[in-house]
ROMARNU-549714 format. One record per residue (C-alpha): residue number from 1; x negated, y, z. Coordinates in steps of 0.02 Angstrom, whole numbers. Example, Ala and Ser with C-alpha at 12.3 -4.5 7.8 and 13.67 -1.06 7.14 Angstrom:
2
+-------+--------+--------+--------+
| fimar |      u |      v |      w |
+-------+--------+--------+--------+
|     1 |   -615 |   -225 |    390 |
|     2 |   -684 |    -53 |    357 |
+-------+--------+--------+--------+
***
This chain:
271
+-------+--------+--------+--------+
| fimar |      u |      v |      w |
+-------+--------+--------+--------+
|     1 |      0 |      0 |      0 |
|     2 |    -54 |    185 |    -38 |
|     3 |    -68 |    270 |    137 |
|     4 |    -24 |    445 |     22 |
|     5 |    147 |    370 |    -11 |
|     6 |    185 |    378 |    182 |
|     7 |    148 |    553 |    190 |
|     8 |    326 |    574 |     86 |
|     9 |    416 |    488 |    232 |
|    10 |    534 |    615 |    300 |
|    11 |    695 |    584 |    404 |
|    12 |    820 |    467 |    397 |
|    13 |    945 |    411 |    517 |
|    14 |    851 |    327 |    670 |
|    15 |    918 |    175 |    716 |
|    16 |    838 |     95 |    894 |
|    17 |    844 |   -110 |    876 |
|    18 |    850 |   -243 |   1018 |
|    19 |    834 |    -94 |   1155 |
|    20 |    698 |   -147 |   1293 |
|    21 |    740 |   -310 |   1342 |
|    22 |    755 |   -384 |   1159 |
|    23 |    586 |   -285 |   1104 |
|    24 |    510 |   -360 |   1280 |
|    25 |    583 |   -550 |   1250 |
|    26 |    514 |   -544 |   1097 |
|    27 |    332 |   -515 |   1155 |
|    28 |    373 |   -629 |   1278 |
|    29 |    396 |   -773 |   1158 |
|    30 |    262 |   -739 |   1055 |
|    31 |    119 |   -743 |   1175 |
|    32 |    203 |   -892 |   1240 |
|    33 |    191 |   -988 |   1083 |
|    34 |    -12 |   -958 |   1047 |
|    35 |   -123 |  -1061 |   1052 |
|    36 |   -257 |  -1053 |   1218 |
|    37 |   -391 |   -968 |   1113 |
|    38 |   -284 |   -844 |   1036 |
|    39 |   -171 |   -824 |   1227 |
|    40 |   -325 |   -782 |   1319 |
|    41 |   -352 |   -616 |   1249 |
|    42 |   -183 |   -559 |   1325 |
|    43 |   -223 |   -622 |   1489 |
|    44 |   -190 |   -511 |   1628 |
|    45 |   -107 |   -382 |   1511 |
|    46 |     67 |   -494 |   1467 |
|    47 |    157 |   -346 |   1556 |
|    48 |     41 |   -208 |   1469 |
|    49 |     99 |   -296 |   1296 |
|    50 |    292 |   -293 |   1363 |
|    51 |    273 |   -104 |   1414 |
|    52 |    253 |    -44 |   1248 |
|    53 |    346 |   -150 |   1141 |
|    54 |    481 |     -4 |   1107 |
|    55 |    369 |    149 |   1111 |
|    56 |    399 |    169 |    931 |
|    57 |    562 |    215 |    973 |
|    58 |    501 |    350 |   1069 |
|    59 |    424 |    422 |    915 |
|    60 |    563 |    463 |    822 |
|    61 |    529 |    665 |    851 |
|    62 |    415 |    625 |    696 |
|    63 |    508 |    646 |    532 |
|    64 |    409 |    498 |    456 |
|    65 |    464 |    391 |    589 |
|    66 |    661 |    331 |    558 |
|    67 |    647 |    246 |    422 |
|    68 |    495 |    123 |    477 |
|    69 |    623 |     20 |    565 |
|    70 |    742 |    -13 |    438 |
|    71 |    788 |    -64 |    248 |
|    72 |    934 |    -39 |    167 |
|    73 |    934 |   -191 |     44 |
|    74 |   1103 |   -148 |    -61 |
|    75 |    998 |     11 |   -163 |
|    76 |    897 |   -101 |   -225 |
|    77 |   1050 |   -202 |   -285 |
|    78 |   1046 |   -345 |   -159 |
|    79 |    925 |   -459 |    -65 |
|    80 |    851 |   -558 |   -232 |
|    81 |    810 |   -380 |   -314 |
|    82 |    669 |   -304 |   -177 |
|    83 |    529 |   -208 |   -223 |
|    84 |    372 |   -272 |   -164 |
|    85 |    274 |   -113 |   -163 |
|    86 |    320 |     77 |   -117 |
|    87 |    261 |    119 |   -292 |
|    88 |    399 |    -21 |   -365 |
|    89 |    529 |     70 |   -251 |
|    90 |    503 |    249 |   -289 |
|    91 |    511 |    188 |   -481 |
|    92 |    679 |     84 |   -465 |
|    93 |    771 |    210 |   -347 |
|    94 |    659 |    385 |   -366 |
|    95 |    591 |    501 |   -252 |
|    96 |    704 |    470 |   -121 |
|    97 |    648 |    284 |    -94 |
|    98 |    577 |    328 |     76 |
|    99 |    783 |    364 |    150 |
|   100 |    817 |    184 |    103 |
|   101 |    700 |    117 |    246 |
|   102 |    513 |     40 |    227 |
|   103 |    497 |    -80 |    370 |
|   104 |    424 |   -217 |    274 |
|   105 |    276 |    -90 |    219 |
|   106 |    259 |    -33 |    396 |
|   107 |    225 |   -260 |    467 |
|   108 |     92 |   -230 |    325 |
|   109 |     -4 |    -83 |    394 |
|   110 |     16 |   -123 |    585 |
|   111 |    -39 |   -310 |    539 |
|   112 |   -183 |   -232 |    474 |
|   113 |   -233 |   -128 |    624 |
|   114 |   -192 |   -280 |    733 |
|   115 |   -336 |   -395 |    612 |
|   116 |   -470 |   -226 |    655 |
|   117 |   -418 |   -249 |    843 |
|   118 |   -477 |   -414 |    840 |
|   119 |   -625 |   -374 |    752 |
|   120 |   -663 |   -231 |    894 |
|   121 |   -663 |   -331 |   1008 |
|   122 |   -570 |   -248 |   1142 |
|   123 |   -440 |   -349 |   1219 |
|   124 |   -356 |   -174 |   1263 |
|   125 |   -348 |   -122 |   1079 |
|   126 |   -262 |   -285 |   1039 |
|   127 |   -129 |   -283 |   1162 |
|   128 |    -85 |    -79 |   1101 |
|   129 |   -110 |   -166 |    920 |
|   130 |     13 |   -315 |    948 |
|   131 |    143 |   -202 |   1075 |
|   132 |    147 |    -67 |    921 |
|   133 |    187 |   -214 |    778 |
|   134 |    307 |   -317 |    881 |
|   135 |    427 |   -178 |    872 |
|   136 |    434 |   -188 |    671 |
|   137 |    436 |   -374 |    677 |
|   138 |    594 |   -370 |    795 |
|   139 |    671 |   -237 |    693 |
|   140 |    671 |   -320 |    535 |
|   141 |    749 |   -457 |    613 |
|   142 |    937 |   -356 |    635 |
|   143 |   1055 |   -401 |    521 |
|   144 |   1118 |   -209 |    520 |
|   145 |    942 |   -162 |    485 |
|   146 |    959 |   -214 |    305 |
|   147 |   1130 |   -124 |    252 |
|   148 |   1193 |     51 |    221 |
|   149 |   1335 |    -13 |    325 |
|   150 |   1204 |     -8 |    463 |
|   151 |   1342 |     47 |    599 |
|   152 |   1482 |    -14 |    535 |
|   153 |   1538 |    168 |    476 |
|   154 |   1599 |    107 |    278 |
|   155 |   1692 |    -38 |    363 |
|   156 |   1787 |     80 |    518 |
|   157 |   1665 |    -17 |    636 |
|   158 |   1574 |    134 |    700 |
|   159 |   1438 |     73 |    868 |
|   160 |   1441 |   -101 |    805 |
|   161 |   1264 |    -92 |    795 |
|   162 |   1209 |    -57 |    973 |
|   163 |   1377 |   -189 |   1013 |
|   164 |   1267 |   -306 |    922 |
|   165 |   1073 |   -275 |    966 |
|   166 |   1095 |   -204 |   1132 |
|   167 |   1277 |   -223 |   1227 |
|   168 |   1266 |   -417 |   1184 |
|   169 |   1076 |   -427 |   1230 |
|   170 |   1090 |   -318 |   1385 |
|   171 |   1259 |   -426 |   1449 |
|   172 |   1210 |   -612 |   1416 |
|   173 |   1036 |   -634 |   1344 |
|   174 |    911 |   -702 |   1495 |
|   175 |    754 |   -675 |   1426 |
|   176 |    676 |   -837 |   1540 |
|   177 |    809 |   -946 |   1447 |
|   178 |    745 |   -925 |   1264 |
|   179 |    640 |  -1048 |   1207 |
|   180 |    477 |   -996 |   1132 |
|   181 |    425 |  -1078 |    962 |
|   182 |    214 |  -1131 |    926 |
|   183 |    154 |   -994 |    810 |
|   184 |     80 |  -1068 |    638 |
|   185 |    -52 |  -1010 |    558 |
|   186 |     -1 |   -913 |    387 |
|   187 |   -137 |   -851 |    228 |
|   188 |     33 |   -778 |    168 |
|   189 |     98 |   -688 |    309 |
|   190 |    100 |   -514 |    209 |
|   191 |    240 |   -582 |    102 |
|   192 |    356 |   -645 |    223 |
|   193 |    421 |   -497 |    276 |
|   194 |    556 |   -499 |    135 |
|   195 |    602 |   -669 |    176 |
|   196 |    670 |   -614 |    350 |
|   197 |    749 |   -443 |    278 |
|   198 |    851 |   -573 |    177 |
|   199 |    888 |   -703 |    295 |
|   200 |    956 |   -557 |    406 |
|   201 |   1078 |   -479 |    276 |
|   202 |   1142 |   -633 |    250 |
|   203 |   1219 |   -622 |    420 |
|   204 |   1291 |   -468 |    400 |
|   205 |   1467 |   -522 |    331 |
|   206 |   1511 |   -632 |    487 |
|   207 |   1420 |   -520 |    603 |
|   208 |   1558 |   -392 |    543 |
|   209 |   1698 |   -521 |    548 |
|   210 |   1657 |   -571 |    716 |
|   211 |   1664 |   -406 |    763 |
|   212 |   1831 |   -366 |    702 |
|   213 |   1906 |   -505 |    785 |
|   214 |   1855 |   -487 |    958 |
|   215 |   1902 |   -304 |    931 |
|   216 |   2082 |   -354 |    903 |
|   217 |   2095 |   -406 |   1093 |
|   218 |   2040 |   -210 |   1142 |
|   219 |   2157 |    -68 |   1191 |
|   220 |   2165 |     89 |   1139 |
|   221 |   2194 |    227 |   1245 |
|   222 |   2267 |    394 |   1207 |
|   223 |   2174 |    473 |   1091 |
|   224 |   2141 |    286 |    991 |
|   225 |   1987 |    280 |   1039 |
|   226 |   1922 |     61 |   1064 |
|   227 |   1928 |     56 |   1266 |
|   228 |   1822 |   -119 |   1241 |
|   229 |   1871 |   -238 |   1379 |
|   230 |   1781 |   -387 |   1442 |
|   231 |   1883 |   -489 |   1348 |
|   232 |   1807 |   -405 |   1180 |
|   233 |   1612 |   -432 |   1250 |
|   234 |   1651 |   -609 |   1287 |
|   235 |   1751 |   -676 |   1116 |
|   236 |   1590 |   -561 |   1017 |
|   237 |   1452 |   -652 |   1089 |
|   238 |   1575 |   -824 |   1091 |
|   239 |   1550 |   -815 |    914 |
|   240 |   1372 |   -705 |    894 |
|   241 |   1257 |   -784 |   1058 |
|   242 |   1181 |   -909 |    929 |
|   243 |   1150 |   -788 |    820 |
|   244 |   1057 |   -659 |    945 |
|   245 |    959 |   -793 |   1017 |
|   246 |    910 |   -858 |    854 |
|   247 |    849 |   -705 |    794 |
|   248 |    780 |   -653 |    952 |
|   249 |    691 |   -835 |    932 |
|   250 |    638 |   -809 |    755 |
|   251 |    558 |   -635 |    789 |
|   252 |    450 |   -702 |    923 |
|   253 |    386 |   -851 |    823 |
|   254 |    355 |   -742 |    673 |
|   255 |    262 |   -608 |    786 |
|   256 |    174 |   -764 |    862 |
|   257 |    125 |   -811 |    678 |
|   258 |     76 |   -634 |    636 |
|   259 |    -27 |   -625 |    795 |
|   260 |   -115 |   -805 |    761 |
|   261 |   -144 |   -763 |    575 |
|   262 |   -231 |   -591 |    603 |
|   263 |   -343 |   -676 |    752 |
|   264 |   -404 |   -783 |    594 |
|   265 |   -409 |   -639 |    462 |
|   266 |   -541 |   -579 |    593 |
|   267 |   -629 |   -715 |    592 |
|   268 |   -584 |   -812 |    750 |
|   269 |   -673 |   -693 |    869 |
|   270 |   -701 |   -780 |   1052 |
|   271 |   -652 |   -644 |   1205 |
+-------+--------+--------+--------+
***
């Protein structure tokens, strides 16, 4: 990627995924699935890693910075259409690419600076390095981060986003519960980025559906306005838990894999 072509990124609407816990369970699994080598570089500084897992979300007084945690796949006329490069983007959609979300870019660059971490050897650089790219690996992970439909606003769903990412994570998720998957060692890891952009819009549909149907249990009061009961929170993540915990799941193991894979890139540096 051209570094110049990041200098166009200006603001687009910021969208915060997972909220602490998911961001933190997510770190949590990964470290947990690396191998003893790779693990003892984090040792003592699990909680350092956790810490800053959402501090990109904090950052969002830069102009540049919405649209590193999303892609809006539909542009680009679906999931089996996606540029690979910002240069392919700007050429298929124009000068307003950037508005349409770069997030697979963005794994690419903080991989990078995660593979010259290792290579510093400083443990401390390489638990910033890891904290800083686990947010973008958890991000593309949302099904509403790959749709212009990314809060439900085309589809009269408005806040089904943070429903989704954070009311369901914050009410039933238990981080200790989740099971954490072995990272795997991957020469391609730079390309799989796309692959979870689409596996997450395919979700999208029922995500929405579910949605709609536990809203159908909720009062309104005066005014109209969705006076969600427990009834609604319970009947949503009846038919989306799986979902969240698989994607919760699959975001740890493919930051473990990302982790693993620079540690390698680096050439297998010892602590």
């Amino acid at each position: 990627m051209r570094r110049p072509l990041l200098l166009l990124l200006l603001a687009a609407l910021p969208l915060s995924a997972w909220g602490d816990k998911g961001h933190r369970a997510t770190c949590t699994l990964a470290l947990a699935g690396l191998p003893p080598e790779v693990r003892a570089w984090y040792a003592g500084r699990e909680a350092e890693v956790e810490a800053h897992a959402s501090d990109p979300d904090h950052w969002r007084r830069d102009r540049k910075e919405g649209p590193r945690h999303f892609m809006d796949l539909e542009p680009y006329g679906g999931p089996d259409h996606l540029p690979r490069t910002l240069e392919e983007a700007r050429d298929r959609i124009g000068g307003d690419f950037y508005r349409k979300g770069v997030v697979p870019w963005i794994i690419q660059d903080r991989w990078r600076d995660l593979v010259e971490a290792f290579r510093s050897g400083d443990a401390a650089r390489v638990a910033l390095a890891t904290s800083i790219l686990s947010h973008y690996v958890a991000d593309a992970h949302v099904p509403l981060h790959t749709t212009e439909n990314h809060d439900g606003q085309a589809t009269d769903q408005r806040g089904v986003h943070s429903r989704w990412e954070t009311g369901l994570v914050g009410r039933y998720v238990h981080p200790e519960a989740l099971r954490p998957l072995p990272a795997e060692a991957d020469p391609r890891f730079l390309e799989r980025p796309w692959n979870w952009l689409r596996a997450a819009h395919a979700l999208v549909p029922q995500l929405l559906e579910d949605d709609r149907e536990a809203d159908r249990t909720t009062p309104r009061d005066g005014s109209g306005t969705p006076a969600r009961t427990r009834a609604y929170w319970q009947i949503f993540w009846s038919r989306q838990g799986p979902v969240v915990t698989r994607q919760l799941q699959m975001a740890g193991k493919h930051l473990g894999d990302a982790i693993l894979s620079a540690w390698i890139a680096a050439g297998r540096p010892a602590l």
